[in-house]
N, C-alpha and C positions, 0 to 999 in steps of 0.2 A: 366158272361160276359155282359157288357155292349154293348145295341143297338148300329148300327155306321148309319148314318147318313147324306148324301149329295144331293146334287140337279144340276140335269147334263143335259144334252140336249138329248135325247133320239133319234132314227128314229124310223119310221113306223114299227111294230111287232105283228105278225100272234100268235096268241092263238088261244088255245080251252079251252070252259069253260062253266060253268053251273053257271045261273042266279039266283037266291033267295032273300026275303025280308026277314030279318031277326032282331027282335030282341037284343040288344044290351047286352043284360046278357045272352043271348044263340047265339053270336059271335063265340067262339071260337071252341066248339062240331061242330057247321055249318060250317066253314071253315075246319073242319076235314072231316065230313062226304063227303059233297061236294069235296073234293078233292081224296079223296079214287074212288068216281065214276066217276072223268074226267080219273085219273088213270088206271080205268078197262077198259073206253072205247078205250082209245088210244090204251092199250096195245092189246085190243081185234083185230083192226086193225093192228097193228105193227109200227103203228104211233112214230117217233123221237118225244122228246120232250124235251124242257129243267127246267129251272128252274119253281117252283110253283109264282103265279100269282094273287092278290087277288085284284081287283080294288071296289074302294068305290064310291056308285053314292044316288043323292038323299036321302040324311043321314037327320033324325030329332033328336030329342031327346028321342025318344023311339025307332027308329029304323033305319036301311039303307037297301036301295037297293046293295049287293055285286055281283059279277061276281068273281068266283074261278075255277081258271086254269093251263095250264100251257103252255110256250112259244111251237110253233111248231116248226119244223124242215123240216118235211116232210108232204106228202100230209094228207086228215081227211077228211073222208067222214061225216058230220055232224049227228047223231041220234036225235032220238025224243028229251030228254032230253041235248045233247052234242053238243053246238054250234061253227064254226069257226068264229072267229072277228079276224079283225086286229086296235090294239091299238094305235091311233095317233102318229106322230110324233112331239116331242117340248120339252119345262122342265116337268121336270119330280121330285117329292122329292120320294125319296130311302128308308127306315129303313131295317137292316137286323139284326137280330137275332139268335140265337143258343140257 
């Protein structure tokens, strides 16, 4: 299946997530690992959440700064490693995959 693809106008949206500089040939294990632990900690709370969440910040060519997460629902007490943001509202471009 083919990525799908658009650019829409988003609002403001509360995550949780865990920050890392990672790598660009060790992306995709990072966005694993790292998501399995935003995973525990929510669940550990009982934290609602929705969809997974991977924002790209300060990217070179050897590496980016990622945040991996997932949309909140309900309240999250923050932990050491498990941070609450909430994600700008504006455009936004989309890929989703399967």
């Amino acid at each position: 299946m083919s990525p799908s693809f658009a650019i829409t106008e988003a609002a403001p949206r509360r995550i949780v997530a865990i920050a890392a500089r990672c790598l660009w040939q060790d992306l995709s294990p990072t966005i694993i690992s790292l998501s399995e632990r935003v995973a525990a900690a929510t669940g550990e709370q009982g934290a609602r959440t929705g969809p997974y969440v991977v924002v790209y910040r300060d990217a070179d060519a050897a590496s980016t700064l990622i945040e991996v997460g997932m949309a909140l629902e309900s309240p999250f007490e923050p932990t050491s490693e498990v941070m609450a943001l909430v994600l700008p509202g504006g455009p936004v471009a989309t890929a989703v995959h399967v």
